[in-house]
C-alpha positions in Angstrom: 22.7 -19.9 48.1 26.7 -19.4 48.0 27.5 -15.7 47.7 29.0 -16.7 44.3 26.0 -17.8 42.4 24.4 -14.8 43.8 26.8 -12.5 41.8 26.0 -14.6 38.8 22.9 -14.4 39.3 22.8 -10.2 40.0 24.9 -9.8 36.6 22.6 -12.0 34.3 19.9 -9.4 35.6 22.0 -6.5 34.8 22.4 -8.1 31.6 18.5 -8.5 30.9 18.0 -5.1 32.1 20.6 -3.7 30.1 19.0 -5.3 26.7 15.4 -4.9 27.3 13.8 -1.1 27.8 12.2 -0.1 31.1 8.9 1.0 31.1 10.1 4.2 31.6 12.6 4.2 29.0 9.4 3.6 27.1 8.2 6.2 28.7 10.8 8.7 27.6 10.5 7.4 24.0 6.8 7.9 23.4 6.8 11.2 24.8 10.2 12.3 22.6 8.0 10.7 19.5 4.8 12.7 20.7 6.7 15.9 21.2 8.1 15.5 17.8 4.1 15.0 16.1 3.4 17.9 18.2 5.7 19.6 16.6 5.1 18.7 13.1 1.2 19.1 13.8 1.8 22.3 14.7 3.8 23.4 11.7 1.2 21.6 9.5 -1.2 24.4 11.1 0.8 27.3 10.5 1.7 26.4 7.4 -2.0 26.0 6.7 -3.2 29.1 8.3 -0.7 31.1 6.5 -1.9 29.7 3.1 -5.8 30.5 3.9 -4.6 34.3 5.2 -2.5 34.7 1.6 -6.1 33.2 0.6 -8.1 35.8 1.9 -6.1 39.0 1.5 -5.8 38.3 -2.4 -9.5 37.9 -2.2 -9.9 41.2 0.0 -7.6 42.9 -3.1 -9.6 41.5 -5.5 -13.2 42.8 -3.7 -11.4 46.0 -3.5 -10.1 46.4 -6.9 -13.9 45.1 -8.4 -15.4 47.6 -6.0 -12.7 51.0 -7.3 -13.5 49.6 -10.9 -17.0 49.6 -10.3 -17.0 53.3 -8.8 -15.2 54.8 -11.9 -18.0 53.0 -14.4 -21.0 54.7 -12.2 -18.7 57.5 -12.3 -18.0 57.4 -15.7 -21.6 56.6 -16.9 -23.4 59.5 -14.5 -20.6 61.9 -16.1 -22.1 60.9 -19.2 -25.4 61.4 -17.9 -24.8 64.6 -17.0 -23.3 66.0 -19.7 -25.9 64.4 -22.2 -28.6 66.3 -19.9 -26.8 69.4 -20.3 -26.8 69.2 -24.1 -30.7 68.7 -23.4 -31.1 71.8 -21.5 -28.7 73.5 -23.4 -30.3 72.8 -26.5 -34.1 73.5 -25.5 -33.3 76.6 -24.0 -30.8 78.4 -26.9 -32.0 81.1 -28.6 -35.7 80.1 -30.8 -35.7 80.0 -34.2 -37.7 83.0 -36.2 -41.4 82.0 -36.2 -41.2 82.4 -40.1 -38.4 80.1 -40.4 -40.5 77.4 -38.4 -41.8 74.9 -40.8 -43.2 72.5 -37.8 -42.6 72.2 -33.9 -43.3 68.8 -32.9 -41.6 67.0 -36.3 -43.3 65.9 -39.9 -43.6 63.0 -41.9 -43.7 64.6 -45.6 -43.2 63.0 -49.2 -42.3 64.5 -52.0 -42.0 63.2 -55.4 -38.9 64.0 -57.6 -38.0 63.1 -61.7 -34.8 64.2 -62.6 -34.6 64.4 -67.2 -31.2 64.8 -69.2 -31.9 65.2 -72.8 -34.7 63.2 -72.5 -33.8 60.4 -70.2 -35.1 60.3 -67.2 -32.0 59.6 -64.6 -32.2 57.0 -61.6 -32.2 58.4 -58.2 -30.4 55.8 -56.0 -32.3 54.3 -52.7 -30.9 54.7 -48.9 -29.1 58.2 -49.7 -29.4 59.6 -46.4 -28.8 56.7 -44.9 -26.0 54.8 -43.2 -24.2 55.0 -40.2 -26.6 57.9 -39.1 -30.4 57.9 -40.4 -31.3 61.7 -41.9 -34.4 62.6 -41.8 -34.0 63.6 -45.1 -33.5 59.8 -47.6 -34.7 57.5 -49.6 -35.9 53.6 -49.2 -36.1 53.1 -53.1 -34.6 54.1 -56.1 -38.3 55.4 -57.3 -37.4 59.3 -56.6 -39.7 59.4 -53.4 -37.9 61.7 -50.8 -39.0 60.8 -47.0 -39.0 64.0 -44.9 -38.9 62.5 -41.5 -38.3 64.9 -38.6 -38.9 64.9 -35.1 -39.1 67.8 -33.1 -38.3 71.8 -35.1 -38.1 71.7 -38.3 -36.8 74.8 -40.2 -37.1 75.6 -43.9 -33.4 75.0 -44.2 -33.8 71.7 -42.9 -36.2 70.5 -46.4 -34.7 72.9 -49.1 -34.3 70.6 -52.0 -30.5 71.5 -52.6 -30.1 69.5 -49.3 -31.1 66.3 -50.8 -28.8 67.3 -53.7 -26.1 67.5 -51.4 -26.7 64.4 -48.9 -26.7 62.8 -52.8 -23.2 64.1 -53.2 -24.8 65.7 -56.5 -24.5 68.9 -58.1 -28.0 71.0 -58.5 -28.7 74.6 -59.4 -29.8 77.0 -61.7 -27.2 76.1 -63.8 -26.1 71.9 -63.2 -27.9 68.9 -62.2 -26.4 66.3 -61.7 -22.5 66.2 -63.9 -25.0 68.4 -66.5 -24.5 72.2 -67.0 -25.5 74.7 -68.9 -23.6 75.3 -72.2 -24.5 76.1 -75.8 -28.2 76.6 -75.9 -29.1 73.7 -72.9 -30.4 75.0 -70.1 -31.8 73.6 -66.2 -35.2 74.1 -66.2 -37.4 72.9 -62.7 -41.4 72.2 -62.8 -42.9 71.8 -59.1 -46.6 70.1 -59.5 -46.6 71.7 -63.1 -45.8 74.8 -62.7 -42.1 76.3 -63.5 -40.1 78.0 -60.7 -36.6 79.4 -60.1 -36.0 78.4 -56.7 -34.0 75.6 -57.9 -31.8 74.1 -54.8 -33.5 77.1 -52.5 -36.9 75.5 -53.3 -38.6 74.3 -49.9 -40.1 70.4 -50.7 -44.0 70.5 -49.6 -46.1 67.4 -48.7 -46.7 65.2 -51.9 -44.7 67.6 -54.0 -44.1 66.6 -57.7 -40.8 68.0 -58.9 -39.6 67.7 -62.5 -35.8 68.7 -63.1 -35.1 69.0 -66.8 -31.4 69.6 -68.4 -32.2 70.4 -72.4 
């Protein structure tokens, strides 16, 4: 072959060469693509990781801040606790009442009946006075004139005077007005307990099944 057509021959290689990719051009391209997913792999991962740690420290604040809160509500509740069995103590071991002011130790469920008369006509005593947002031991159910006397624990004679009732009615009673009643010209309170007149009036001390008969006349 003439030194010519070799020539030709060399530079229609070149040519070929020059168009088509070596192997390790291809080489050089796959690992430039594979760097470059490395690359983006990896930021996928950091970008992940840092998500998942925000994740878990806001979770770690909120465990913390659930825990504090719950410390202060024991806290809270057992100062409560505390000072509620103070008031127990307190209260059991003050100063005891005068053994002839002691009506009962250990509480009492009495009745007593009452009838309250202006000029004539006997008056309605309402039902639930004494009761409301607190329950005294001293109230009515119905509008009959049965007083409940309800206690737990002491009772003193202070605690079942019948002016009490009077005032837990919001009502005036004594020796001289019952009721919006009082004594003028020749009218006059007058009280019957179980028949019998007396001039205790709102210093009278309700007994067990008591009948008391209030009259303004």
């Amino acid at each position: 072959m003439s030194f010519s057509k070799l020539r030709s021959l060399s530079v229609s290689n070149s040519a070929i060469n020059a168009e088509f990719p070596t192997t390790g051009d291809i080489l050089k391209i796959d690992a430039g693509k594979k760097a470059h997913y490395d690359v983006a792999y990896m930021e996928q991962n950091n970008y992940a990781a840092k998500k998942m740690a925000k994740q878990e420290a806001r979770a770690e604040r909120g465990q913390k801040r659930s825990f504090h809160n719950a410390v202060k509500t024991f806290s809270f509740l057992g100062a409560l606790a505390a000072l509620a069995g103070l008031g127990i103590w307190y209260a059991s071991s003050g100063p005891a009442a005068p053994q002839d002011d002691v009506i009962a130790q250990n509480g009492m469920h009495w009745h007593a009946q009452l009838a309250i008369f202006i000029d004539g006509k006997e008056q309605e005593i309402p039902a639930n006075i004494g009761i409301g947002i607190t329950h005294n031991p001293m109230h009515t159910h119905d509008a009959t004139g049965e007083i409940h006397l309800e206690f737990s624990g002491l009772v003193k004679k202070d605690d079942i005077k019948l002016g009490k009732f009077f005032a837990l009615w919001g009502k005036k009673f004594s020796s001289s007005c019952v009721l919006d009643s009082c004594a003028k010209d020749e009218k006059t309170v007058k009280m019957l307990v179980n028949g019998k007149h007396s001039d205790e009036f709102e210093n009278y001390i309700m007994q067990d099944k008591d009948k008391v008969e209030i009259r303004y006349e």
